[in-house]
PyMOL CGO cylinders between C-alpha atoms (Angstrom):
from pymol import cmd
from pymol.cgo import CYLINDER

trace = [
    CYLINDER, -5.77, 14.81, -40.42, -4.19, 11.43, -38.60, 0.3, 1, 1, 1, 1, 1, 1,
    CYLINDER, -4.19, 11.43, -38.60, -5.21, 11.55, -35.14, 0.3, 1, 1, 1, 1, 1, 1,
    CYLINDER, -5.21, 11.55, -35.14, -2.41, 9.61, -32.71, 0.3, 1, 1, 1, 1, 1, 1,
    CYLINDER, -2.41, 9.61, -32.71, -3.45, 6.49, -31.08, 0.3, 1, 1, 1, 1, 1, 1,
    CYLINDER, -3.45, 6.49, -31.08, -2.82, 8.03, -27.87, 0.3, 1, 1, 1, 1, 1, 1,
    CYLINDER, -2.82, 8.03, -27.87, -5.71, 10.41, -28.43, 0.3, 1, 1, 1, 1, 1, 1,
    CYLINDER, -5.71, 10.41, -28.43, -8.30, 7.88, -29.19, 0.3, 1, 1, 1, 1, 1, 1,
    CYLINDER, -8.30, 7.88, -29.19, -7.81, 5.89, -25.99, 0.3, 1, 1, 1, 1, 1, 1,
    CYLINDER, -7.81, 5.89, -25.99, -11.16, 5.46, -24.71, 0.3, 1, 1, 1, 1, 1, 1,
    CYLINDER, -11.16, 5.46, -24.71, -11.56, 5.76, -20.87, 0.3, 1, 1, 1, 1, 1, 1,
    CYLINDER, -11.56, 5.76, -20.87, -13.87, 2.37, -21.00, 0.3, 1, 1, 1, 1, 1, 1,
    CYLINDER, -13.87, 2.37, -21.00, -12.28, -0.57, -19.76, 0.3, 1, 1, 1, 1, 1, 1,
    CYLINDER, -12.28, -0.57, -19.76, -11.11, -2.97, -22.85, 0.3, 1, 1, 1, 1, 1, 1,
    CYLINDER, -11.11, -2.97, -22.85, -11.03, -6.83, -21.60, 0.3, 1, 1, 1, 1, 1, 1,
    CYLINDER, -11.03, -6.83, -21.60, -10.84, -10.59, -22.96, 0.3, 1, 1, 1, 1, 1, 1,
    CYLINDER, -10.84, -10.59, -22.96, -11.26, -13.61, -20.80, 0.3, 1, 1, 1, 1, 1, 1,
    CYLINDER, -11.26, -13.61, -20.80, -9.45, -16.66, -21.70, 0.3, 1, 1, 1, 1, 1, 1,
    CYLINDER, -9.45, -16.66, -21.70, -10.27, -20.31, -20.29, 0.3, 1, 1, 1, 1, 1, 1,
    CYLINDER, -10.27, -20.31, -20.29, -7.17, -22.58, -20.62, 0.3, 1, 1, 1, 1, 1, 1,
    CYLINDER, -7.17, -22.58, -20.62, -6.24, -26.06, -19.60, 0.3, 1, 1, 1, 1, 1, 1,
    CYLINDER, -6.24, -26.06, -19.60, -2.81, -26.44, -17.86, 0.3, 1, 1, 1, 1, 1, 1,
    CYLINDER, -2.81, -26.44, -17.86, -0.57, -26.65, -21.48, 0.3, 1, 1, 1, 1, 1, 1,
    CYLINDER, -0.57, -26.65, -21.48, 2.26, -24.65, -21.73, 0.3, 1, 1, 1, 1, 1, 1,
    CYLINDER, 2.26, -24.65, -21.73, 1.23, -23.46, -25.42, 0.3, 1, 1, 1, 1, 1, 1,
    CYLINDER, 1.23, -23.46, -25.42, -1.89, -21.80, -23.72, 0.3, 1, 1, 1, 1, 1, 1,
    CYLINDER, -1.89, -21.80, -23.72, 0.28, -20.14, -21.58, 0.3, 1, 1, 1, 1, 1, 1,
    CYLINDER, 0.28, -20.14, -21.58, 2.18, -18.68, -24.11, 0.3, 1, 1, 1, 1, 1, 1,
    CYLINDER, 2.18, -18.68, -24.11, -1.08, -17.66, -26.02, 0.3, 1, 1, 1, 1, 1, 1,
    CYLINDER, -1.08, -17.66, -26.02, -1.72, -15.79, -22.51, 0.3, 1, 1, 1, 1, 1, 1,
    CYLINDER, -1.72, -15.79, -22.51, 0.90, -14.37, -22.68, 0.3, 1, 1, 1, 1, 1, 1,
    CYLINDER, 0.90, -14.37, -22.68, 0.80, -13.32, -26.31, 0.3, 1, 1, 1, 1, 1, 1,
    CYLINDER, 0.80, -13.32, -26.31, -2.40, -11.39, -24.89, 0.3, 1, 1, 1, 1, 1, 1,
    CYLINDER, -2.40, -11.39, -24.89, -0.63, -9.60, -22.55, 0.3, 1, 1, 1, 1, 1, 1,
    CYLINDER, -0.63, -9.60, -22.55, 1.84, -8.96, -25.12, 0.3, 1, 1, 1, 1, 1, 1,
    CYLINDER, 1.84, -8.96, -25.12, -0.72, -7.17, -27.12, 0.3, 1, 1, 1, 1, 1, 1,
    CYLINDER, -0.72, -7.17, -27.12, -2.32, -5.10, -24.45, 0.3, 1, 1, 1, 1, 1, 1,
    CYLINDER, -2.32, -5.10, -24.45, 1.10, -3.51, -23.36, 0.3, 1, 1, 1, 1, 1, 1,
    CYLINDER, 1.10, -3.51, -23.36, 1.99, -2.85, -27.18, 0.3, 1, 1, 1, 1, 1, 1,
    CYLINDER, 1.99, -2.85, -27.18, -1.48, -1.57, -27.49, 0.3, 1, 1, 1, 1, 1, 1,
    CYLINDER, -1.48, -1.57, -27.49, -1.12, 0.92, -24.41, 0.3, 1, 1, 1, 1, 1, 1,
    CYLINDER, -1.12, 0.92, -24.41, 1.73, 2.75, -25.62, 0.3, 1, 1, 1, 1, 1, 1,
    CYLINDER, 1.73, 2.75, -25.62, 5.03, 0.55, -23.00, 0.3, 1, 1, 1, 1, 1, 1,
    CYLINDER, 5.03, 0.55, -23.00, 8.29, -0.15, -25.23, 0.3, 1, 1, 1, 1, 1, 1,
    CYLINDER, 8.29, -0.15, -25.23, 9.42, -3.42, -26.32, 0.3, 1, 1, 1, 1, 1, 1,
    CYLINDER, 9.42, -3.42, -26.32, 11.74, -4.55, -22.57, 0.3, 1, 1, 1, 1, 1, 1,
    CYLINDER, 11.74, -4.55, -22.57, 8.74, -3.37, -20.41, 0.3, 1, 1, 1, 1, 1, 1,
    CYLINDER, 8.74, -3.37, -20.41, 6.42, -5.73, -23.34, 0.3, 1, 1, 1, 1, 1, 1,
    CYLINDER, 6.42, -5.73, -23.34, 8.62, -8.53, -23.24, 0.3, 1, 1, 1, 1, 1, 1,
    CYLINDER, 8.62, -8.53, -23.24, 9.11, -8.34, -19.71, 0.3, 1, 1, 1, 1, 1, 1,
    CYLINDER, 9.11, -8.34, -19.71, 4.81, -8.34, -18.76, 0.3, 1, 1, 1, 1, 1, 1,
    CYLINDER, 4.81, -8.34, -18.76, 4.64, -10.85, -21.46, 0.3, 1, 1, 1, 1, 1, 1,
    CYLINDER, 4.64, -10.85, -21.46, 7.47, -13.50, -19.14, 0.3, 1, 1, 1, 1, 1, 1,
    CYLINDER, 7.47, -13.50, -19.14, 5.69, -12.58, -16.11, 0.3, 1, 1, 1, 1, 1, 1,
    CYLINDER, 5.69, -12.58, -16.11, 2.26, -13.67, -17.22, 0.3, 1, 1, 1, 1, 1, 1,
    CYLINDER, 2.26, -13.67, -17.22, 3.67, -16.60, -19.06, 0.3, 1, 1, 1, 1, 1, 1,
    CYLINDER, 3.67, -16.60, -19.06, 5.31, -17.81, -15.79, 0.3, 1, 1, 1, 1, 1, 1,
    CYLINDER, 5.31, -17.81, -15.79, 2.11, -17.27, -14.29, 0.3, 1, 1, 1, 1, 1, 1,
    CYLINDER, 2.11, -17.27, -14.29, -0.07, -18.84, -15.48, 0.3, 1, 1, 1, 1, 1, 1,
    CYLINDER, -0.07, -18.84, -15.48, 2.51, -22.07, -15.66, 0.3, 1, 1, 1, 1, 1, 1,
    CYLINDER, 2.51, -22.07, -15.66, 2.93, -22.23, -12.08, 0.3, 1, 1, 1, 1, 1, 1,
    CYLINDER, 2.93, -22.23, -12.08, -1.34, -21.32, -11.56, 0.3, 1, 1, 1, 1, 1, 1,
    CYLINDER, -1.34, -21.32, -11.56, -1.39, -25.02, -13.78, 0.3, 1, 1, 1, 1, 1, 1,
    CYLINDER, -1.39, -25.02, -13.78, 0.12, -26.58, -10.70, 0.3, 1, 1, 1, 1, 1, 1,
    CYLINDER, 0.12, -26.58, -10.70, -2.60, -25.79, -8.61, 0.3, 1, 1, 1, 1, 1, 1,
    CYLINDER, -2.60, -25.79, -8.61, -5.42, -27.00, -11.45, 0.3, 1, 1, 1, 1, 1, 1,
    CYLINDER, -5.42, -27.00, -11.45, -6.54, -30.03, -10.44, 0.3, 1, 1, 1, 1, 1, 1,
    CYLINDER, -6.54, -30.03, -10.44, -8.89, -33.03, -12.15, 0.3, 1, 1, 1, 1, 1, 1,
    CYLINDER, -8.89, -33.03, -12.15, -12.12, -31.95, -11.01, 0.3, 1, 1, 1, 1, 1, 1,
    CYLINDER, -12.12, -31.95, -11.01, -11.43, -28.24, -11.93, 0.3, 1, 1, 1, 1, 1, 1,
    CYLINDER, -11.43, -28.24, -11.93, -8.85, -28.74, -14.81, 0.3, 1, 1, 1, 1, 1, 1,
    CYLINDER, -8.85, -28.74, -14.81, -9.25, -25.17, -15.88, 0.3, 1, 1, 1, 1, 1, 1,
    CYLINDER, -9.25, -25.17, -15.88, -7.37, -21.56, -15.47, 0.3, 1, 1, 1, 1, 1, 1,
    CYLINDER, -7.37, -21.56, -15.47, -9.55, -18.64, -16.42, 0.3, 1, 1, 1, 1, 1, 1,
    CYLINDER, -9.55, -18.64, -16.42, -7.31, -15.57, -17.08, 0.3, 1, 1, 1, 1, 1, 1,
    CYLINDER, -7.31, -15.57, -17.08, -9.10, -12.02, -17.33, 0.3, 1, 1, 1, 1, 1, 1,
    CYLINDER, -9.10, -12.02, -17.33, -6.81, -9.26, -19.10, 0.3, 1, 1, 1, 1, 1, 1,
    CYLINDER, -6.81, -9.26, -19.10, -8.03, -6.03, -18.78, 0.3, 1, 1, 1, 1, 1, 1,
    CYLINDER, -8.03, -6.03, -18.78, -6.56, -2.59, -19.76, 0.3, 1, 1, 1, 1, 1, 1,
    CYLINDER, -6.56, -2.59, -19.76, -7.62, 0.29, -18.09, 0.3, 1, 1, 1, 1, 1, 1,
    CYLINDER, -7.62, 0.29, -18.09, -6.45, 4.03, -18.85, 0.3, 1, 1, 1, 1, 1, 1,
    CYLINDER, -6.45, 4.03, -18.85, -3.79, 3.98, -16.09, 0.3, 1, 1, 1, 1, 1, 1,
    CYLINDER, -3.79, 3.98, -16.09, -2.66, 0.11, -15.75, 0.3, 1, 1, 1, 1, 1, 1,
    CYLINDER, -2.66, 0.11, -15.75, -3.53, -3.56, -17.02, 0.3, 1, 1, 1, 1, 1, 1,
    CYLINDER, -3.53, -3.56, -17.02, -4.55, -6.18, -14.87, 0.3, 1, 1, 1, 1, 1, 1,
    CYLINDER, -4.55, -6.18, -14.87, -3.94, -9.90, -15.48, 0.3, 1, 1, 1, 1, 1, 1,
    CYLINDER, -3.94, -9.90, -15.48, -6.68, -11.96, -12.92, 0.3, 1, 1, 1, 1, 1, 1,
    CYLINDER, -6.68, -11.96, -12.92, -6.04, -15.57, -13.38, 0.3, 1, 1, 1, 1, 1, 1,
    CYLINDER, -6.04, -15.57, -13.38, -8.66, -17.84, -11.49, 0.3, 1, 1, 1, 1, 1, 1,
    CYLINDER, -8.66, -17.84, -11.49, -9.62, -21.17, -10.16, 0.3, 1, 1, 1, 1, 1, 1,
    CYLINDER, -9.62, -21.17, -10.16, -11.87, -23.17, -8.73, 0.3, 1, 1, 1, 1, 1, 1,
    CYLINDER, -11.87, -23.17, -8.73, -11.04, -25.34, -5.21, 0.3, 1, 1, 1, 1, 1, 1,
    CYLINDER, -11.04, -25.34, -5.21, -8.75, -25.67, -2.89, 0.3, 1, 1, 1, 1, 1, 1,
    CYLINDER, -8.75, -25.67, -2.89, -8.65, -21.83, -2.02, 0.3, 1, 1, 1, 1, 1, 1,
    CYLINDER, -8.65, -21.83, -2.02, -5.19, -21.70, -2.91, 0.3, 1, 1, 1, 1, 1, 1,
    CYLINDER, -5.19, -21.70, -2.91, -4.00, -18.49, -4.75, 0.3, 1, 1, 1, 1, 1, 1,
    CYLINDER, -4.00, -18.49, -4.75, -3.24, -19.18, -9.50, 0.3, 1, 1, 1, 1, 1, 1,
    CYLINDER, -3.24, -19.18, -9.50, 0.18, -18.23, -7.82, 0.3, 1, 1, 1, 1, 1, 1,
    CYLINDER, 0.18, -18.23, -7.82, 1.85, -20.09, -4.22, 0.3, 1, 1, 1, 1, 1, 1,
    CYLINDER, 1.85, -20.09, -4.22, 1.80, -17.78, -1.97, 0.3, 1, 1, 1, 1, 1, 1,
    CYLINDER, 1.80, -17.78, -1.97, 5.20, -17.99, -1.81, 0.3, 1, 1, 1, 1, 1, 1,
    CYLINDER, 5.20, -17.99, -1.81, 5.62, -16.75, -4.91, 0.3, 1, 1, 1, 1, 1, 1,
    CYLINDER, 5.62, -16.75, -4.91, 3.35, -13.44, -4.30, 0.3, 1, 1, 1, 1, 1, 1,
    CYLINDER, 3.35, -13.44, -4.30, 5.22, -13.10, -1.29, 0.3, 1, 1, 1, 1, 1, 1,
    CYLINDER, 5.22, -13.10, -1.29, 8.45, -12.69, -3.41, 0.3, 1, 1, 1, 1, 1, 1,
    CYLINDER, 8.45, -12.69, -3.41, 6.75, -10.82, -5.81, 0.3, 1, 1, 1, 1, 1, 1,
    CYLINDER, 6.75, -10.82, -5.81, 6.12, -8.40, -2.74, 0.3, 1, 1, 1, 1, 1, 1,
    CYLINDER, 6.12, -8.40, -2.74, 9.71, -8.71, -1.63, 0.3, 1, 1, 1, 1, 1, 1,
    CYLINDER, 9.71, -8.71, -1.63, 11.07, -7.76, -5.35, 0.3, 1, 1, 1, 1, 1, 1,
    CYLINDER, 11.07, -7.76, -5.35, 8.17, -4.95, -5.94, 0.3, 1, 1, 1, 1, 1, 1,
    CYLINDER, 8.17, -4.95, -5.94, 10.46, -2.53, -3.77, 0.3, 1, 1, 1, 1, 1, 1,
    CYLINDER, 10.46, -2.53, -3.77, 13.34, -3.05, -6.41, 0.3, 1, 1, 1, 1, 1, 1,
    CYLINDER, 13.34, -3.05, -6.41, 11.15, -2.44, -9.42, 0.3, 1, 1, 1, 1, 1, 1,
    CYLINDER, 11.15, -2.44, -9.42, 9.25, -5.11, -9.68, 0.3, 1, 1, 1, 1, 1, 1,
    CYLINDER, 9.25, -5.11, -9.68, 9.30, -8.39, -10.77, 0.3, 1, 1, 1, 1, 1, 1,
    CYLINDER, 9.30, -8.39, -10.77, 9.18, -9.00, -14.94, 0.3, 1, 1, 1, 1, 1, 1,
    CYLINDER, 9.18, -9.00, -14.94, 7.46, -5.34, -15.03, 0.3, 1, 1, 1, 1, 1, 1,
    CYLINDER, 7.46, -5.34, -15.03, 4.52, -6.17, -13.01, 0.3, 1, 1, 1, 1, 1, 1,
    CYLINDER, 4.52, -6.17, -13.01, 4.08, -3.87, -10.24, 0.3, 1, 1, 1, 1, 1, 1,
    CYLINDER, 4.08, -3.87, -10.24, 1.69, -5.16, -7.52, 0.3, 1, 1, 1, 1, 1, 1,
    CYLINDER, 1.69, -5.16, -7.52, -0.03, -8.78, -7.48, 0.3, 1, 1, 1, 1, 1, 1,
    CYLINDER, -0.03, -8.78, -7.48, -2.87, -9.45, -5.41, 0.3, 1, 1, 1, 1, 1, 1,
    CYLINDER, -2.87, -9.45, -5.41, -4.77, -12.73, -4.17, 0.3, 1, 1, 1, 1, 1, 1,
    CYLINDER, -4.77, -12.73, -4.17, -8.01, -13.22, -3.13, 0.3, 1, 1, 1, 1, 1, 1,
    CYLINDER, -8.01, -13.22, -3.13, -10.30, -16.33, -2.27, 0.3, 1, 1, 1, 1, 1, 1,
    CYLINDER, -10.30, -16.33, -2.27, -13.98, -16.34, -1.91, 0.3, 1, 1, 1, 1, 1, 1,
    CYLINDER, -13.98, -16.34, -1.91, -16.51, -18.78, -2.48, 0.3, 1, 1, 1, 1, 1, 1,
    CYLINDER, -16.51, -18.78, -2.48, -14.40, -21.68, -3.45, 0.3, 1, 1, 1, 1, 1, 1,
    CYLINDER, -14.40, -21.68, -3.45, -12.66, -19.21, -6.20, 0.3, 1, 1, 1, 1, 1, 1,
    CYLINDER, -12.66, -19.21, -6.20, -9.00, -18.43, -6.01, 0.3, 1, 1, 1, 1, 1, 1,
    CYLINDER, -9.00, -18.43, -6.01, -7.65, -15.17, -8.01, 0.3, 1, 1, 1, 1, 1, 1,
    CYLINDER, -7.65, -15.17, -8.01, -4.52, -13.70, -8.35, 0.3, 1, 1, 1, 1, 1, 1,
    CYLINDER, -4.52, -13.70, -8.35, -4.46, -10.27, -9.99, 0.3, 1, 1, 1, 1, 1, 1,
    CYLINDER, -4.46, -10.27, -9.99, -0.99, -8.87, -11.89, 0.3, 1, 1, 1, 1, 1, 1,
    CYLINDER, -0.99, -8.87, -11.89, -0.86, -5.11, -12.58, 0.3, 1, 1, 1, 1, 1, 1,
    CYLINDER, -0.86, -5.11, -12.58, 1.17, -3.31, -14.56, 0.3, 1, 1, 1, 1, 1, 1,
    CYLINDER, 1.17, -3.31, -14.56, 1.22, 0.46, -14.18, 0.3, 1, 1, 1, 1, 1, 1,
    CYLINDER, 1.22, 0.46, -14.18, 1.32, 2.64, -17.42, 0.3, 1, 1, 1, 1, 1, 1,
    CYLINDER, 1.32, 2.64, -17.42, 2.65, 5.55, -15.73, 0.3, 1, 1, 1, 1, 1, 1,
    CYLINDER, 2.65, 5.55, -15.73, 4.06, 5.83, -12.21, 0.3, 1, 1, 1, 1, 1, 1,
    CYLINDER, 4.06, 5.83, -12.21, 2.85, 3.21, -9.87, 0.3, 1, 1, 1, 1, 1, 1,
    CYLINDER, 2.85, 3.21, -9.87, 1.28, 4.50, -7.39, 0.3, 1, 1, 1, 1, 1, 1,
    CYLINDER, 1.28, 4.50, -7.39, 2.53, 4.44, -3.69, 0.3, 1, 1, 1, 1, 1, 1,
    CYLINDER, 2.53, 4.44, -3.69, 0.55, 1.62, -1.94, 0.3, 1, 1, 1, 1, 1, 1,
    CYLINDER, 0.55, 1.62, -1.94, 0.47, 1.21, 1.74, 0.3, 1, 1, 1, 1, 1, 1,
]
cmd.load_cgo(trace, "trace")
């Protein structure tokens, strides 16, 4: 008997960490990953492709902010039973992977579905680290005050 792959979803955490430089083919490779976790969790191809653009864009823009003494982006994809999470991270200048313009339009746009099928994006700083964290919902998102 064929079991479905929706039935042997574990409720662990499944991850992969990724160091990159600022090069536009990592960021598609990034991206790629994403691409793979949402196939892998069950979305269709637009909500896919869509997750996949997002990160890609990303991480491109996080390369702005990389800088010769920390030259590198470390992205941590993570799928959990309800959502996957794209944290992309650097070191110095306390600055979020994304301007905070940009995760203040993301805000804006999250009320009119969301931008590129991520639904929230975070930022925190601590200890000279700067992380910006992409989610993507696998059911409803749920309402955040």
């Amino acid at each position: 008997m064929s079991r479905s792959r929706a039935a042997t979803v574990s409720a662990e955490a499944k991850s992969i960490q990724l160091q990159v430089d600022a090069d536009p083919r990592l960021a598609a490779a990034v991206g790629g990953a994403a691409h793979c976790f949402a196939e892998s969790a069950g979305l269709t191809s637009d909500p896919v492709r869509e997750l996949e653009k997002a990160v890609v864009a990303a991480c491109e823009e996080a390369f702005e902010h990389l800088t010769g003494e920390h030259p590198h982006l470390t992205v941590t994809l993570t799928r959990y039973p309800d959502r996957i999470e794209v944290a992309m991270a650097h070191e110095g200048g306390g600055e979020p992977a994304v301007g905070l313009d940009r995760v203040a339009g993301f805000a804006n746009q999250l009320g009119s579905g969301g931008l590129g099928g991520v639904d929230r994006v975070q930022y925190e700083a601590h200890e000279g680290l700067a992380v910006t964290r992409l989610t993507k919902y696998l059911g409803h998102a749920p309402h955040i005050a």
